[in-house]
LOFI-746291 format. One record per residue (C-alpha): x, y, z. Coordinates in steps of 0.02 Angstrom, whole numbers, plus 50000, padded with zeros to 5 digits. Layout:
LOFI-746291
XYZ ...
This chain:
LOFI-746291
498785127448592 499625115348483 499165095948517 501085092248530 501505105948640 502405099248808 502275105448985 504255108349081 504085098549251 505865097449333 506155085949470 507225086849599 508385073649548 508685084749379 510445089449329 510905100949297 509895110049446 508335119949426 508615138549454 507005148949529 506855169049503 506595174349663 506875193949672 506035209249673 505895220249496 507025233049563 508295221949606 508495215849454 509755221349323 509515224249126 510385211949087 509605198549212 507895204649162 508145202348975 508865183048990 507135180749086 505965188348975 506965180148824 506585160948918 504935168948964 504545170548766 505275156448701 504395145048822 502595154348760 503195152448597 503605133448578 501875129348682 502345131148849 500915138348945 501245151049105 500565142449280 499165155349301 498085153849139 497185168249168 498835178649129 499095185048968 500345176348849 501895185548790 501695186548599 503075181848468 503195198448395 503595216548519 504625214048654 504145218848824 504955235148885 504175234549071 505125225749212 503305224549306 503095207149205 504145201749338 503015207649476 501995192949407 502075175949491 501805167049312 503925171049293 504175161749456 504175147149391 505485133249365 506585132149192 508245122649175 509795130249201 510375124949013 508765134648941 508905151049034 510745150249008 510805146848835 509295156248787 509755171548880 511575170948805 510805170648659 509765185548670 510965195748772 512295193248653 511215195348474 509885209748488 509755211148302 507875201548313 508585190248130 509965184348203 509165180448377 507685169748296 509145161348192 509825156048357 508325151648424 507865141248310 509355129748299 509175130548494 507625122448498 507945110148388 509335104748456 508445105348641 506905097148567 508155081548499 508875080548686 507255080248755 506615068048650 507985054148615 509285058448754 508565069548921 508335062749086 506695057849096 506645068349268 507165080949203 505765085449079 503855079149084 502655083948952 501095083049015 499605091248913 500015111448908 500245113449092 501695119449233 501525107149369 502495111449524 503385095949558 503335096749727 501555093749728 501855077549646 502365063549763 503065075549922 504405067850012 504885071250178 506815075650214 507875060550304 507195061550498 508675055750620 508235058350762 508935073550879 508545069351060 509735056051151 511245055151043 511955039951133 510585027351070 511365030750866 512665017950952 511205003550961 511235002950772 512945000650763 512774983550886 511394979350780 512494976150639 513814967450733 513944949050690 513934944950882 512054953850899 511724946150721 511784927850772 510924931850956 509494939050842 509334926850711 509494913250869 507824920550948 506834923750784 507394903650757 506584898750934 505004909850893 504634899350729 505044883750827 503464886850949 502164881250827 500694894850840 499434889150701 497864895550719 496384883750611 494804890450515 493654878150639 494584885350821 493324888750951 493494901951077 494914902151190 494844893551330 493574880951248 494904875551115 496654865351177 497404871251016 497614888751080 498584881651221 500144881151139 500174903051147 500524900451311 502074893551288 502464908251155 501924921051295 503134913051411 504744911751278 504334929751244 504574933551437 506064925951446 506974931851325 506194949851346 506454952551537 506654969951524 505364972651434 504214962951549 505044974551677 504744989351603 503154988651527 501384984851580 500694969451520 498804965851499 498004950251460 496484952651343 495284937851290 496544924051355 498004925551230 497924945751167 499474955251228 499354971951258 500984981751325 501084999751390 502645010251387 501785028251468 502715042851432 502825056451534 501745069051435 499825059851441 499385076751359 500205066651187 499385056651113 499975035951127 500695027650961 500055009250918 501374997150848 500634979250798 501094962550738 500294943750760 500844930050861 499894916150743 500554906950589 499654897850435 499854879150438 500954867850358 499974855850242 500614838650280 500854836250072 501904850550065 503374846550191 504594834150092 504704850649987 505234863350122 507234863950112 507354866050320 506124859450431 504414869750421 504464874850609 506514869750624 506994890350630 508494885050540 509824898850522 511044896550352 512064909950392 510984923650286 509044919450337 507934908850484 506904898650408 505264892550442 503434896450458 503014914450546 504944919250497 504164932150383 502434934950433 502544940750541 503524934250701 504814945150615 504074960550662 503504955650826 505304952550890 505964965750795 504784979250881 505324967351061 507184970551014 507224988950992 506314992051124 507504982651241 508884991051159 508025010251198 507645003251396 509545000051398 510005015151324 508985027051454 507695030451344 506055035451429 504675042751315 503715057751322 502205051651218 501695032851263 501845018051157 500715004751139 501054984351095 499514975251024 499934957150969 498394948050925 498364929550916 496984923650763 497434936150617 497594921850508 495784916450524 495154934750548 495624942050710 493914939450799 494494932750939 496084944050959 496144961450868 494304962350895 494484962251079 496134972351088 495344986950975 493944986451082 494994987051246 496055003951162 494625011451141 493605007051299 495295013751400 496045027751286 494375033951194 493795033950984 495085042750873 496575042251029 497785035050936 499145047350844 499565031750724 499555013250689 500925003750624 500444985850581 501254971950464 500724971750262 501064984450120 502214981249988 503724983350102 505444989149981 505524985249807 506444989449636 505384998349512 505725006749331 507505009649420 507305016249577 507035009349744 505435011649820 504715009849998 502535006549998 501855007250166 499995002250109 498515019350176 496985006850128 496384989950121 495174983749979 493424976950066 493224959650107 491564948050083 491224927950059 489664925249972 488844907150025 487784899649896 486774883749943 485694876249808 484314861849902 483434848749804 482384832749844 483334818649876 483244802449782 484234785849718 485334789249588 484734776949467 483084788649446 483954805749435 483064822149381 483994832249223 484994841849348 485474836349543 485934848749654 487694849249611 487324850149440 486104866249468 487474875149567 488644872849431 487574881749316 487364895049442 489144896349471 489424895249271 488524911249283 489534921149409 491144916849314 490464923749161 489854939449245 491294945849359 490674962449468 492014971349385 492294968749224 493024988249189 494724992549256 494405007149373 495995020849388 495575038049433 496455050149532 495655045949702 496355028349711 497795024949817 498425014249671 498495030649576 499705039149702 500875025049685 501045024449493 501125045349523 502545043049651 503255029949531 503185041549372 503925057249468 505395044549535 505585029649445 507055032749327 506715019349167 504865022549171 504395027948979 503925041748957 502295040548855 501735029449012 502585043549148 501325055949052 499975046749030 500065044649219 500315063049277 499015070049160 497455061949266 496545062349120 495115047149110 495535041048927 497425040948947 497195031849127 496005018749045 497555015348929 498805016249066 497515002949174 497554990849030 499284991049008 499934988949189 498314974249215 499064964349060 500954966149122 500274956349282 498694950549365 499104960549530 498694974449455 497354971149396 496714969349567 497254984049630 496114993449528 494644978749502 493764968849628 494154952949623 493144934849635 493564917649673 492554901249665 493634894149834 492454882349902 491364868249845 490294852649918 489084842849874 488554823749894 488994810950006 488584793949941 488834789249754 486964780249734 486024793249838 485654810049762 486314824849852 485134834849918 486134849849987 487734856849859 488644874049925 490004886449878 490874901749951 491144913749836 492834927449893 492524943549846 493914958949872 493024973049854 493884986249743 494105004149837 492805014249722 491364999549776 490584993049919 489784977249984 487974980749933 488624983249759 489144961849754 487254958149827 486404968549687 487804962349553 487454944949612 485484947049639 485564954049450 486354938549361 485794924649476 483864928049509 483304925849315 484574910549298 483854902049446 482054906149370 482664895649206 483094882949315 481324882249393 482224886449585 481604896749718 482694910349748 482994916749919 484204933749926 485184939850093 483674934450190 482174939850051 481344930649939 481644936649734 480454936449607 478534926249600 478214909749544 477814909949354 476024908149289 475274891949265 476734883749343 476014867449429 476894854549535 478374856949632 479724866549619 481544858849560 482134867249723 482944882149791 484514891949804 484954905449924 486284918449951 487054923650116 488604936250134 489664929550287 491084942850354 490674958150274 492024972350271 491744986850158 493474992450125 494575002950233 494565022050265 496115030050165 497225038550303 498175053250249 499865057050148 499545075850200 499655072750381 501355077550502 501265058350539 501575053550353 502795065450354 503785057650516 503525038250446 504055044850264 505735052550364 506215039750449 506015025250328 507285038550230 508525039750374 508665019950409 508715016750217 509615029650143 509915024649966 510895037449839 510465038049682 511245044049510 511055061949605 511105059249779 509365057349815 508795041049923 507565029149940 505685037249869 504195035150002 502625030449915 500895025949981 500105010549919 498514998849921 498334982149986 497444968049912 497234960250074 496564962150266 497674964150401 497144964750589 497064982650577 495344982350474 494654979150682 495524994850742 494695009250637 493725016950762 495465020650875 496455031150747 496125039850576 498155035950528 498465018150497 499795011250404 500454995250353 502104992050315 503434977350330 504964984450326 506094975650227 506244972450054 505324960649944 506644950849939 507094947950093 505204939350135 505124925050043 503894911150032 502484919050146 501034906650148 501674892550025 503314878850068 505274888750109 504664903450183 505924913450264 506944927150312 508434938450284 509294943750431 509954958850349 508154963850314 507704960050492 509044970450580 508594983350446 506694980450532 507384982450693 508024997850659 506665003950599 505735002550754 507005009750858 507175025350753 505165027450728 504735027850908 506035039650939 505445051050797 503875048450854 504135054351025 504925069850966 503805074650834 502335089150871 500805081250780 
């Protein structure tokens, strides 16, 4: 096959419309028959191979005289309209074989020169000399409203009234008000006044949520962890799980002359509340609170029960909360009882190559701090050795910066990150189209290009496909005459999807243990000691160093795309965003990876289908963890929504 041949993929946003053959051979007439085997041999003929390989290929020379070709699946594929109308005109209307290959030729040129400089890039993706079914690529879901209860479509009509607007926008404000930091150093609850301050978010929450508090059960777990159950009234279903966090980052003190509304002030402008938690993610904890009031006040009453968890400490790793709630799911409700989890995180909605996209994220990358403490005898600084400790551990970190654990980009057709660029180059309208095909062909050189590219357009790609490391943490010395005789550092690793923890300690073991021999130090591994003293060594040593991984997390199990509960959160993100495009098609559903942890990385044992997604767009979150952070009511009543619609799918829905 010729190295520029091109493979026809038609999408479903092509115009004009693909047209299937989908008849038997003896329903066929002469004159349908010959249009298809005419498109069937020019497509052979310019390099278009049929799907099933093993199938002969109609030669250029002798036509066919047999309608059984037909019989064949190979001439079920897809073609454009335009080509089986124009080629089959062509053939129908000049038998004379001269004057038909004179046609065809200034047909294909001319269709080669559209294709080229002027197609729609949907339309039309070469990719090596294949037929890909396009449907395989990216599957969406059709829009899910829901069927059941009729009368609760009016709650998201109220939801967009200004008058529900401003009571909404009013509570998110007193939510941000109620200052819920949690702190790296907090002790246990109950031992720690800090966490006293939840109670008072508890009790807002009860307030302003009566009938939820009516409705629901409400347990208590580990002091501050709130778990609500709505049962249904089928226990043969299986519950759903929707999360979000009560806590909040802190304010640095340095940072507030540059906040444009008070930091905890839950200021309203008219468009967004303002404020810390107003967009992670107190946002989605009222917005799950408001649509379920709205469905208790609409006579909804679920078959299949739904579950609240709202931890309390995801900011500082959920150890104290999600730890204790997972642990209580699965101590009442049993491993793998949970049809899905819905938690905070992904990439929420955002514009890209031209099309809108929505990334709930199926996987988090791993998660491990590597503590580094280098010990040496003390001293007065006016008789110093060639290196004090603070001086060793900066060779030692010297050494880790110049040998990151990743230093190849890693893209291959397993990674989450791969679906999304897949998803984006099947939907995403202005994507070029050397880069669309370099995506959908899966082969490893052109997705070692494609890797480069996207990791030099911007550095958060390059962390979706590389496991990243950061020097965070450093100490050393306490007196400016005294030599220090301890010096530490924490090392973050995010472990990349394709690795795992044990591949940092060996990485790290690797690079450090013959450094820290030049440097005449004992080195002590994850709780072993590396490598002998050398020969004819006398006298002490310099000192020692050792290693120690704190919080390890190997990264998170990839739930399904495949699954019916993909299918039901794909449908109804659809149905509340429905977006037309150039040809009516709406917003595109794509899975994606996250860079971070979220409190769901406690809650694996309860449910092989977790998801995390924000729902709203990327623009309406801004300033998450830094100074202005806040929130766009439209995107929160489009959150609210959400919720409202999903449990209702959910409850219908036959997983």
């Amino acid at each position: 096959m010729p190295s520029s041949a091109r493979t026809l993929i038609p999408y479903k946003r092509a115009q004009p419309k693909a047209v299937r053959l989908a008849v038997e051979p003896d329903q066929v007439s002469v004159s349908d028959s010959e249009r298809w085997i005419a498109c069937a041999t020019v497509m052979t003929s310019i390099g278009w191979s049929i799907p099933s390989p093993s199938q002969p290929v109609l030669p250029i020379r002798g036509w066919p005289t047999s309608l059984s070709l037909l019989d064949e699946e190979r001439w079920k594929g897809w073609l454009p309209a335009r080509l089986i109308d124009d080629i089959g005109y062509i053939y129908v209307m000049n038998r004379q074989r001269r004057t038909f290959f004179v046609y065809l030729l200034i047909f294909l040129v001319s269709f080669t020169i559209f294709y080229r400089h002027g197609g729609n890039p949907a339309t039309s993706v070469g990719v090596g000399t294949r037929i890909i079914d396009h449907r395989m690529i990216c599957p969406q879901a059709p829009i899910l409203p829901p069927r059941n209860a009729p009368q609760l479509k009016k709650n998201l009509d109220r939801f967009e009234s200004a008058r529900y607007r401003n009571i909404s926008a009013e509570s998110l404000g007193e939510a941000v008000r109620i200052k819920t930091v949690s702190y790296d150093d907090m002790g246990p609850p109950g031992n720690d006044s800090r966490w006293d301050v939840f109670e008072d978010f508890e009790e807002f929450l009860r307030q302003t949520f009566n009938t939820v508090h009516e409705t629901l059960k409400l347990e208590h777990i580990n002091g501050h962890g709130l778990m609500y159950t709505w049962p249904g009234s089928d226990w043969s279903l299986k519950p759903i799980l929707l999360m979000a966090h009560q806590d909040v980052v802190r304010v640095a003190e340095n940072t507030k002359d540059q906040w444009l509304h008070a930091p905890f002030g839950g200021h309203y402008d008219g468009f967004g509340v303002w404020g810390r938690g107003a967009g992670d993610c107190k946002n989605n904890l009222m917005g799950i609170m408001e649509a379920i009031t709205a469905l208790i006040q609409g006579g909804f009453k679920p078959r299949r029960t739904v579950l609240l968890s709202f931890g309390f400490d995801e900011e500082i790793g959920g150890s104290y909360g999600a730890a204790h709630l997972a642990a209580h799911i699965e101590q009442v409700h049993g491993k793998d009882s949970i049809e899905f989890i819905l938690d905070e995180g992904g990439l929420g909605l955002q514009e890209q190559y031209g099309s809108l996209f929505a990334l709930p994220a199926i996987a988090e990358k791993g998660y491990v701090d590597m503590q580094i403490v280098v010990e040496t005898p003390g001293g007065h600084s006016s008789i110093p050795p060639p290196h004090t400790a603070i001086g060793l551990l900066s060779e030692l970190i010297r050494t880790i910066e110049e040998n990151p654990p990743d230093k190849e980009l890693f893209l291959d057709t397993e990674s989450p990150y791969y679906e999304t660029l897949r998803c984006m180059a099947r939907f995403g309208y202005s994507m070029e189209s050397t880069l669309r095909d370099s995506i959908l062909s899966g082969e490893p050189e052109k997705l070692e290009r494609v890797a480069r590219g996207l990791a030099g357009q911007d550095r958060k790609n390059r962390f979706l496909m590389q496991t990243s490391q950061a020097i965070d943490i450093l100490q050393g010395g306490n007196k400016v005459n005294a030599l220090p005789e301890r010096a530490e550092t924490i090392v973050n690793y995010r472990i990349a999807v394709h690795s795992r923890v044990s591949d940092i300690q060996d990485h790290l073991i690797e690079f450090l243990a013959p450094k820290a021999k030049s440097l005449d130090l004992e080195f002590y591994a994850f709780g072993a000691k590396i490598g002998k003293r050398r020969f004819g060594r006398i006298g002490p040593r310099a000192g020692k160093v050792n290693l120690e991984a704190l919080n390890p997390l190997e990264p998170a199990p990839i739930s399904s795309t495949g699954s019916r509960t993909w299918a039901v959160l794909q449908g109804t993100i659809k149905h509340v965003w429905r977006h037309p495009g150039p040809d009516g098609e709406t917003i595109t559903v794509a899975p994606s990876l996250m860079t971070g942890n979220t409190d769901t990385l406690h809650y694996w044992n309860v449910s092989k289908n977790i998801y995390r997604f924000t729902p709203s767009r990327a623009s309406g979150r801004k300033g998450i963890h830094t100074v202005n952070e806040r929130m766009s009511m439209d995107d929160h009543i489009d959150g609210l929504k959400f919720y409202h619609e999903l449990i209702r799918n959910a409850d219908e829905a036959s997983f």
